[in-house]
matplotlib code that plots the C-alpha trace (Angstrom):
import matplotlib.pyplot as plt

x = [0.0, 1.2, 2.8, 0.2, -3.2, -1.7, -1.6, -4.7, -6.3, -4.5, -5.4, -9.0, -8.8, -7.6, -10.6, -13.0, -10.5, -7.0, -5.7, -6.9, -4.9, -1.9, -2.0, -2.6, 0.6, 2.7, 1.4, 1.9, 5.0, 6.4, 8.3, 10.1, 11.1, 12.4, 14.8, 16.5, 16.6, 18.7, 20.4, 21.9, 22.3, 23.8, 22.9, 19.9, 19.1, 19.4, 17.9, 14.8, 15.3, 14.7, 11.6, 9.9, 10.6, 9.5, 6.8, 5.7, 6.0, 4.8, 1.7, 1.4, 2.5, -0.4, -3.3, -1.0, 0.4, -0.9, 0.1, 3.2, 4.7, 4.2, 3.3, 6.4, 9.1, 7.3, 7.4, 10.9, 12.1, 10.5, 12.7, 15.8, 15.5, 15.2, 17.7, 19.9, 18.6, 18.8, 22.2, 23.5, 21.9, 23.7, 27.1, 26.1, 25.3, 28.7, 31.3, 32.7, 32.3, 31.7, 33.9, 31.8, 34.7, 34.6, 30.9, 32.5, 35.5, 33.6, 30.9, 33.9, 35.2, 32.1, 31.5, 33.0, 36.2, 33.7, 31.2, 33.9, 35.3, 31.6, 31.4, 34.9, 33.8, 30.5, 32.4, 35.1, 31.8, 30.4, 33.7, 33.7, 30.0, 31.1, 33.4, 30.8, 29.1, 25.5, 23.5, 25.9, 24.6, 21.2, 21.2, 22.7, 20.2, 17.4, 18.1, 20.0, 18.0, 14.6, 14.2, 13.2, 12.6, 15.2, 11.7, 11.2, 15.2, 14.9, 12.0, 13.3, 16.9, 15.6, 17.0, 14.6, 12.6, 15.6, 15.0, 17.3, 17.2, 16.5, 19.2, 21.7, 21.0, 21.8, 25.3, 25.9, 25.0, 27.0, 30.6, 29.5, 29.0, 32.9, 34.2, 32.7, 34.3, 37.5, 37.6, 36.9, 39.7, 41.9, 41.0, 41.0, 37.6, 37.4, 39.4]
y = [0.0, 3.7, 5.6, 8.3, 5.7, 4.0, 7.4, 8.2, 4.7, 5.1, 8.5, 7.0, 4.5, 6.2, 8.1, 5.4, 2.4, 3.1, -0.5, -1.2, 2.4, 1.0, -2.7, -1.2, 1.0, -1.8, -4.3, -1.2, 0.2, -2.3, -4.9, -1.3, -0.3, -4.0, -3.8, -0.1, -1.7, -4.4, -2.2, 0.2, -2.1, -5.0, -7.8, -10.1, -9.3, -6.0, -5.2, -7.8, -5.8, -2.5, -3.5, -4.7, -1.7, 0.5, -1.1, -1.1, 2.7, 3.4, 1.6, 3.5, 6.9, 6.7, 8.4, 11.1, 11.3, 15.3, 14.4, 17.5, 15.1, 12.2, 9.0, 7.4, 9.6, 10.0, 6.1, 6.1, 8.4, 6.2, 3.6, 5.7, 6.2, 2.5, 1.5, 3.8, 2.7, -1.0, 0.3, 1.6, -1.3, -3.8, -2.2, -1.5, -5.4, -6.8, -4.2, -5.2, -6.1, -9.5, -10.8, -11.8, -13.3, -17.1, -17.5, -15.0, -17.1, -20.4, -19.1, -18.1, -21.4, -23.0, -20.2, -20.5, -17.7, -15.5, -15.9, -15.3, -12.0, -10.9, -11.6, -10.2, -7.1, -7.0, -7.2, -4.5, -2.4, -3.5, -1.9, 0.9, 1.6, 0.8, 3.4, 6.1, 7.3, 5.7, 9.5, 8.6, 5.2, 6.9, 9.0, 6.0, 3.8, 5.7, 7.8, 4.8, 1.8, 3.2, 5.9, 8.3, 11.7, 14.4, 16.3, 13.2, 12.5, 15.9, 14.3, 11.4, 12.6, 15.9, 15.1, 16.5, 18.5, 20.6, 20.6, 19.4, 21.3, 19.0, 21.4, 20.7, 16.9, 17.0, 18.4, 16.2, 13.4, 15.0, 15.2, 11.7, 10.3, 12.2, 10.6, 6.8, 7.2, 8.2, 5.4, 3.0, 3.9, 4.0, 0.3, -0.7, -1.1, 0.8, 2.7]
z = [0.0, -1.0, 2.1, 1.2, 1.2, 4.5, 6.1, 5.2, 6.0, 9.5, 10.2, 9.4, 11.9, 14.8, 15.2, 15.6, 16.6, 17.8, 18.3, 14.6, 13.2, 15.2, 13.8, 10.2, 10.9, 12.0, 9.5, 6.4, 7.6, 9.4, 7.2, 6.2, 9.3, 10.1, 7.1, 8.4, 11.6, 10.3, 7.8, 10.5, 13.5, 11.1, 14.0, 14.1, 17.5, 18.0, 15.0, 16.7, 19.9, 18.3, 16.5, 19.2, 21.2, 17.9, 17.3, 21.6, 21.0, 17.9, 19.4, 22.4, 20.4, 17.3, 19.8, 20.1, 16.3, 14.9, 11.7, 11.9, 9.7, 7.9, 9.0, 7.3, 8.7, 12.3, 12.3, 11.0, 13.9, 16.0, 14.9, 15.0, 18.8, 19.2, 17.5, 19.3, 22.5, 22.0, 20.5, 23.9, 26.1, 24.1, 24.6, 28.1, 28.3, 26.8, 27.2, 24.0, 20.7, 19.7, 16.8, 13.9, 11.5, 12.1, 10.5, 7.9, 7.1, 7.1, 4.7, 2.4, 2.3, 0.9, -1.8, -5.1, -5.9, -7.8, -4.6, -2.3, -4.2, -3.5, 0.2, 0.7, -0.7, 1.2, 4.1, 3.4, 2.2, 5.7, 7.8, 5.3, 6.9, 10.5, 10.6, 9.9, 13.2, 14.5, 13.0, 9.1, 8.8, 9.5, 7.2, 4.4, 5.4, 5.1, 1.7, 0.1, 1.3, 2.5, 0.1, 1.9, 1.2, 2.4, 4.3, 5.9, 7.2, 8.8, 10.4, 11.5, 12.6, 14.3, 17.7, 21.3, 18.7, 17.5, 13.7, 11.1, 8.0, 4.8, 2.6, 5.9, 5.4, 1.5, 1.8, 4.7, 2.4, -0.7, 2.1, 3.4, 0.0, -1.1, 2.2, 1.1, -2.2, -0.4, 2.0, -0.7, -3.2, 0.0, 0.7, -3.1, -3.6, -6.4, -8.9]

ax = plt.figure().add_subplot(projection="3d")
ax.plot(x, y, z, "-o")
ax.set_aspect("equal")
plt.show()
């Protein structure tokens, strides 16, 4: 369903039945919000973490949703604090980083060279994006992968109501994009 028709259809809802508005939301928006989850958080769990505390809020949050912006980015922001949250519990939880290279290096073994080649570069892609701070992956995530419109970024990254300009957020993008091509000829990645 079209971000603009599930608005509507939720905005509908809420009037007369505000469980029903908030299951619509999760069941229209949802599967999207899942995939940015796992896109920025890059682990199973956390990324299952974050969506069940997005979607516990985003629950108890429609009633009070004016419609300031849209649907999609307020849900999206929504998301962003979680997955900051679960973020900051996690590290709080194991103090460290848990090394992720063994399943890597197995999985490499089975694949065939070109296969291999691919998940080599995946991963060198995957450091180049762990290098770039929790509010840059953001911002990747959700113009690259989620498509999101620049209004709706602004939305979704405006931090304790301070708003984030849309123009600020596309030169960000342009220097981050400039850095990413950087860090990529640097590591051989491309020419």
């Amino acid at each position: 369903m079209p971000a603009i028709e599930l608005e509507a259809r939720v905005k509908a809802l809420a009037a007369q039945d505000p469980a029903a508005a908030a299951t619509e939301a999760l069941r229209g928006i949802g599967p999207q919000v899942l995939r940015y989850l796992r896109s920025i958080l890059r682990d199973e769990a956390l990324a299952g973490d974050a969506f069940s505390e997005f979607a516990e809020d985003l629950w108890r949050g429609l009633p009070d949703f004016r419609g300031e912006a849209s649907l999609r980015g307020w849900a999206y922001r929504i998301a962003h604090h979680a997955a900051l949250d679960v973020r900051g519990e996690a590290w709080r939880k194991r103090g460290r980083r848990l090394a992720t290279g063994e399943a890597s290096r197995i999985a490499g073994e089975v694949r065939t060279r070109t296969a291999v080649r691919v998940e080599q570069r995946r991963q060198a892609l995957e450091k180049l994006r762990e290098a770039l701070s929790v509010e840059e992956q953001s911002l990747l995530a959700l113009r690259v992968d989620q498509e999101l419109a620049w209004s709706e970024i602004a939305e979704v990254l405006s931090a304790d109501g301070a708003p984030v300009a849309a123009a600020a957020l596309m030169k960000r993008f342009e220097r981050l994009k400039e850095r990413l091509a950087t860090m990529a000829k640097e590591q051989g990645l491309v020419e």
